[in-house]
C-alpha positions in Angstrom: 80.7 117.7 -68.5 80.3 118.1 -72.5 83.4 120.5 -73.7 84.3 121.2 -76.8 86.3 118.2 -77.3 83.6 115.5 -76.3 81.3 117.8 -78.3 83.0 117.0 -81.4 83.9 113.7 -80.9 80.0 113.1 -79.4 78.7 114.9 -82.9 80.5 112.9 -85.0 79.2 109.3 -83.5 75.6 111.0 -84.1 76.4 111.5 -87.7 78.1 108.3 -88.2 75.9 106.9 -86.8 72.4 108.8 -88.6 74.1 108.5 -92.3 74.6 105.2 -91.7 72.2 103.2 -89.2 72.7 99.8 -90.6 76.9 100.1 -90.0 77.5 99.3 -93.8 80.5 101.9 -93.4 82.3 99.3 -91.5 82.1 96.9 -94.1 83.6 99.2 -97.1 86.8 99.9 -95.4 87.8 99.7 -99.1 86.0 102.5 -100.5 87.5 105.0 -97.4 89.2 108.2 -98.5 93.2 107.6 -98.7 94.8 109.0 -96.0 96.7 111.4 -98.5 93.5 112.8 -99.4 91.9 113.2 -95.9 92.8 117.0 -95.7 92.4 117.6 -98.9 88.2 116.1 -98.3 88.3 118.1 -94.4 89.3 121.3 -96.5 86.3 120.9 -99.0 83.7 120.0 -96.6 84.7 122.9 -94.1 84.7 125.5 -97.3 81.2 124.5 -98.3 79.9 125.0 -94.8 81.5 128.4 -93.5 82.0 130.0 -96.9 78.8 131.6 -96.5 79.3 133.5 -92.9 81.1 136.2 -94.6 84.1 136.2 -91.6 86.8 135.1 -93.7 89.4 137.0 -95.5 92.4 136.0 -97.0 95.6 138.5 -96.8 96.7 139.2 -99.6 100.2 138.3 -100.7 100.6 141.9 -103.3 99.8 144.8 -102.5 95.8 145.2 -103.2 93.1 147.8 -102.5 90.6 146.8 -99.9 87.2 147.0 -100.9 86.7 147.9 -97.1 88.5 150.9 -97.8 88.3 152.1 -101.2 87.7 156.0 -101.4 87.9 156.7 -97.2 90.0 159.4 -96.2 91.2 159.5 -92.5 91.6 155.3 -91.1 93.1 153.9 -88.0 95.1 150.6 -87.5 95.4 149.8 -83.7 98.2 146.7 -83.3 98.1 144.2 -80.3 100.7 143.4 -77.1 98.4 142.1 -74.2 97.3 144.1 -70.7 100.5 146.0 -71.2 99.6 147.5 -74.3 95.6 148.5 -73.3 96.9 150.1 -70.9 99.4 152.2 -73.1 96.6 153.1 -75.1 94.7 154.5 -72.7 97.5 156.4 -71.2 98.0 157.5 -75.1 94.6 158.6 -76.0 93.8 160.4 -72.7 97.2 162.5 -73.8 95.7 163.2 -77.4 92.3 164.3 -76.1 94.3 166.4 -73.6 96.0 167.8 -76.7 92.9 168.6 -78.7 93.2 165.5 -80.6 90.4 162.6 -81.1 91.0 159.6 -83.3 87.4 159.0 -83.4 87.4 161.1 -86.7 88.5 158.0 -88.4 86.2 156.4 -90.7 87.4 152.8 -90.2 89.0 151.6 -87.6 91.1 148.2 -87.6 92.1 146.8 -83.9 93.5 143.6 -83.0 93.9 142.2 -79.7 94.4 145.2 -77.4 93.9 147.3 -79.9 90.3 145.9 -80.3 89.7 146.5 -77.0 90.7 150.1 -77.4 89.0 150.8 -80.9 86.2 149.6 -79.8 85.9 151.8 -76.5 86.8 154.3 -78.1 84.3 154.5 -81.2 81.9 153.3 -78.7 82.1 156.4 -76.3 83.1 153.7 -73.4 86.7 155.4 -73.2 86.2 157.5 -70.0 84.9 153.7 -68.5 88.0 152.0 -69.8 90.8 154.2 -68.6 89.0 154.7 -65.3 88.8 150.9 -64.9 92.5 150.6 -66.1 93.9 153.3 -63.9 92.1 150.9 -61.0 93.8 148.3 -61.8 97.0 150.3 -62.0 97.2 151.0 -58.4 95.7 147.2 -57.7 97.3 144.9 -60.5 96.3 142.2 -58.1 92.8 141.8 -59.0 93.2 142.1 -62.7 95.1 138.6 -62.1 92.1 137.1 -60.2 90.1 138.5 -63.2 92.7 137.7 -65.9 94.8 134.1 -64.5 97.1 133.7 -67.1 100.1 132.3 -64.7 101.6 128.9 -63.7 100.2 127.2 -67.2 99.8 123.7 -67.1 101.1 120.9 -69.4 98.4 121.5 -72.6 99.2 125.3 -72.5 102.7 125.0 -72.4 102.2 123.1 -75.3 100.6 125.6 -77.7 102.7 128.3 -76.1 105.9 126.6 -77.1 104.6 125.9 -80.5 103.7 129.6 -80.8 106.6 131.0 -80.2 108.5 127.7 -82.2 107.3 128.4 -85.4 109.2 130.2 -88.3 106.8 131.5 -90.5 103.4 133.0 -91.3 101.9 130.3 -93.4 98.6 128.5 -93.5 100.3 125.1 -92.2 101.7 127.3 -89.2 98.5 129.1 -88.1 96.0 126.0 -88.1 99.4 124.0 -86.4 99.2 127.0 -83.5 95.2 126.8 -83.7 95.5 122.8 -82.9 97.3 123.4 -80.0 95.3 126.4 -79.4 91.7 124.0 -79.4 93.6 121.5 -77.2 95.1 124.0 -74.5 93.0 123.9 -71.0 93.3 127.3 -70.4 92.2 128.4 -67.1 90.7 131.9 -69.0 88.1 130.2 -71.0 84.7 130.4 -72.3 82.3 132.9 -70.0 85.5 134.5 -68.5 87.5 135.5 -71.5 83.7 137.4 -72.9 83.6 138.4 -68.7 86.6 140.3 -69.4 86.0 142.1 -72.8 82.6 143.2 -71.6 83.9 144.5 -68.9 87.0 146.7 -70.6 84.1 147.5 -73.4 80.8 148.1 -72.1 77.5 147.7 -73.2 78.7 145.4 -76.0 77.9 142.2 -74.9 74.6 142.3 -77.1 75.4 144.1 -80.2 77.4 145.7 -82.9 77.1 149.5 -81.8 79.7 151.0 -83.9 80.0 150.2 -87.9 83.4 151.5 -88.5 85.0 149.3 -86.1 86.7 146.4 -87.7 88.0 143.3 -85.3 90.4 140.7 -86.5 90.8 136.8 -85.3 92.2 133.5 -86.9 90.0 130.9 -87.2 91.9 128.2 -85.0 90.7 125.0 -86.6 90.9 126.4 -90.5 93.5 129.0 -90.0 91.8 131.6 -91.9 92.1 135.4 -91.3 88.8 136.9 -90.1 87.5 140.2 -90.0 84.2 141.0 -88.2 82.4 144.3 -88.9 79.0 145.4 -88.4 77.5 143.0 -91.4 79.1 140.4 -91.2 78.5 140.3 -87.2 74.8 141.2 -87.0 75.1 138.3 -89.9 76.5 136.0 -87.6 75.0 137.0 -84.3 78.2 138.5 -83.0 78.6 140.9 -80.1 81.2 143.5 -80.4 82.7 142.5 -76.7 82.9 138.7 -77.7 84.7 139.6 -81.2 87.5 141.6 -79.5 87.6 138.3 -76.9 88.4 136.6 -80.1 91.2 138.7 -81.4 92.8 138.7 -78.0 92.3 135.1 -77.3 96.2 134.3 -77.0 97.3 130.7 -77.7 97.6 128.5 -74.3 96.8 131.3 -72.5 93.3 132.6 -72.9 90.2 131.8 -74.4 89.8 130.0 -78.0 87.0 132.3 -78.3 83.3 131.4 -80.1 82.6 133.8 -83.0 79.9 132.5 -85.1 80.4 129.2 -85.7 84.1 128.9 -85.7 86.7 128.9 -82.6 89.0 131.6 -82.7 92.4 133.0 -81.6 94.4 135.8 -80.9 94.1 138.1 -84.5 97.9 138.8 -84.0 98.7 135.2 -85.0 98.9 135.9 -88.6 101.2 136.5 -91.6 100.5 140.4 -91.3 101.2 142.1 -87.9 98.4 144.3 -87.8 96.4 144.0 -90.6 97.2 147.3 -92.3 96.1 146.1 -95.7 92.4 146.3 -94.5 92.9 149.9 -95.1 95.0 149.9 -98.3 93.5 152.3 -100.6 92.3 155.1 -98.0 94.0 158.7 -98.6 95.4 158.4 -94.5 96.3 155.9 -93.0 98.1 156.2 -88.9 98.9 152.6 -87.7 99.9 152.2 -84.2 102.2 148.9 -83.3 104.1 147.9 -80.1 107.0 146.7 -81.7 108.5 146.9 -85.3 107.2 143.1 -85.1 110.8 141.4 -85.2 112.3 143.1 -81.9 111.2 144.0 -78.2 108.1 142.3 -76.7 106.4 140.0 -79.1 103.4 137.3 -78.4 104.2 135.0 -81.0 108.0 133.9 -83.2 106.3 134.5 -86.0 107.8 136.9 -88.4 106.9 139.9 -89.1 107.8 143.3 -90.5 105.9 146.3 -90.1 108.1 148.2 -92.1 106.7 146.3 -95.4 103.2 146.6 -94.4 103.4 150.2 -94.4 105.7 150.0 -97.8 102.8 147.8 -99.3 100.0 150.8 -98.2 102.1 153.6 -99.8 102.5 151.2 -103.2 99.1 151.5 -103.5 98.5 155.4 -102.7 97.6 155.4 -98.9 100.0 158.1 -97.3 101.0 156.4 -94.0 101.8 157.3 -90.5 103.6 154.8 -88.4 104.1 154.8 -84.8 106.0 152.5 -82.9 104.9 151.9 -78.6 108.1 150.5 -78.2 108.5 148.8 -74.6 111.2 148.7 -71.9 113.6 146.1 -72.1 112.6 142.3 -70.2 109.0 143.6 -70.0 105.8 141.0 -70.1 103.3 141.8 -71.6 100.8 140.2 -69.6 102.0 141.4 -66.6 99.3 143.6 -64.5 102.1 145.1 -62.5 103.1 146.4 -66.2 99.6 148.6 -66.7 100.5 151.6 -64.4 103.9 152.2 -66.3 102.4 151.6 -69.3 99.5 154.4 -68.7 102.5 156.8 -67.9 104.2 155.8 -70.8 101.2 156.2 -73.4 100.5 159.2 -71.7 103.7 160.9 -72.1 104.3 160.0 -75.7 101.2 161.4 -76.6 103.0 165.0 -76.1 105.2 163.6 -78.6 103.5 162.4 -81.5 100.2 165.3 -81.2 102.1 167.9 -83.3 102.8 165.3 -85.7 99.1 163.8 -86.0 97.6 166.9 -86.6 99.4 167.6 -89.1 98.9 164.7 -90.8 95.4 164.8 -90.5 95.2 168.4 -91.6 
């Protein structure tokens, strides 16, 4: 069968082998590129082709005003934390619309991983469908595993997992280290299932881009490059909403990598920013919703991050900033289906909480 990995070892025999039909290349071993430079001339070659697609964004290392967001008022940043944290959002945006409250007022609207999945529902009118389907699986976590099998990971998975959580920092050696391992894993969510999945928690999007201010995020797993996919850039590239929020959930050694475009893609939370708040740096509001602080509880990566200076990096540049914080109970997993009823109840009752204060805020 022709997987990825005999694709590209398949595609670059046919090249080899078109460039050069006579073999000569064997006979120049002299003229090859040092091995020093070999990333340097991988790095040039990739650049020329993909530069073009649009997808990729760098985060910045100051804080800067995104040209996504220049002169909105009212944006959204939705962070990610597996089936655990979908469902907490559901539980949580059922409570605000209870309260009188709905998000979809935003003008942009940031998600990654879960919160993809629940941006894109939402701004989609598919939210009704999602919590109803997530309330199901509540009462039967058992068949989100048959739908989701993400347990007993085998040798390959283990690998990227451990490599995940081993690493120390966000740099750009780090993220295409965890993409490797991500390429190589032989996850037993791949491919049709992963976009299976994300069609079914967000409709009709299997085909098309339905809502422009929904903004997805992914890392490109064999570049490491931070990409963003909104309605240009993904009618651009031929990119359904439902396989772009795959992407961004697509968690090393456990799920997916996930085809966007042309490039191979993991989980968006596997990046130098925890949730990508400086997409909206420059709006007048700005509410960004996390799981964790990004150093303490639950995490889905090692590494580090501090939400506390992504919001301090919006409010240098003039976005006023709303921050709340999931949280999760001590020794809970994340990707856990026997998690998603407590987490409903738990979205749902903090919603009670934090209404007064989001109304005011976006007053």
């Amino acid at each position: 069968m022709l997987n990825r990995r005999n694709l590209f070892g398949l595609t670059a025999g046919l090249t080899a082998a078109a460039a050069d039909p006579l073999g000569l290349a064997a006979h120049a071993a002299e003229a090859e590129v040092p091995a020093t430079g070999v990333a340097q001339m991988a790095a040039a070659i990739s650049d020329r082709l993909f530069d073009g697609d649009g997808l990729a964004r760098p985060v910045p290392d100051t804080p800067t005003v995104s040209d996504l967001a220049r002169g909105l008022d009212r944006t959204l940043v939705l962070g990610g934390g597996g089936e655990y944290y979908v469902a907490w959002y559901c539980g949580f945006f059922n409570g605000l619309m209870e309260h009188g409250l709905d998000l979809t007022a935003a003008e942009m609207v940031v998600g990654t991983s879960a919160g993809a999945y629940a941006g894109s529902s939402l701004l989609s009118g598919r939210f009704g469908q999602l919590r109803a389907e997530i309330e199901f699986f509540g009462h039967f976590p058992g068949l989100f595993a048959k739908l989701a099998p993400v347990t007993s990971p085998n040798t390959s998975q283990k690998r990227a997992q451990e490599i995940n959580f081993s690493v120390k920092d966000g740099s750009p050696d780090t993220i295409r280290a965890i993409g490797h391992a991500a390429l190589a894993a032989d996850n037993h969510l791949n491919g049709p299932g992963v976009e299976r999945l994300a069609w079914l928690l967000t409709g009709d999007s299997s085909t098309g881009w339905p809502v422009p201010k929904m903004f997805t995020t992914a890392n490109d797993c064999y570049t490491g490059e931070r990409l963003v996919v909104h309605q240009d850039v993904a009618r651009k590239n031929g990119i359904p909403l439902a396989h772009a929020a795959a992407a961004s959930s697509s968690l090393p050694g456990v799920m997916g990598p996930t085809l966007i475009g042309q490039r191979f893609c993991m989980d968006g939370g596997i990046s130098k920013t925890w949730a990508h708040t400086d997409l909206v740096a420059g709006s007048k509001r700005a509410i960004v919703i996390t799981l964790t602080n990004g150093y303490e509880g639950a995490l889905l990566s090692g590494i580090p991050h501090d939400i506390h200076k992504e919001i301090a990096a919006l409010e240098a540049v003039g976005t006023k900033a709303m921050l709340i914080i999931a949280g999760t109970p001590p020794g809970v997993n994340l990707l856990d289906p026997k998690q998603i009823a407590p987490a409903l109840r738990a979205g749902y009752e903090r919603a009670a909480t934090e209404a007064p204060k989001i109304k005011t805020f976006w007053a």
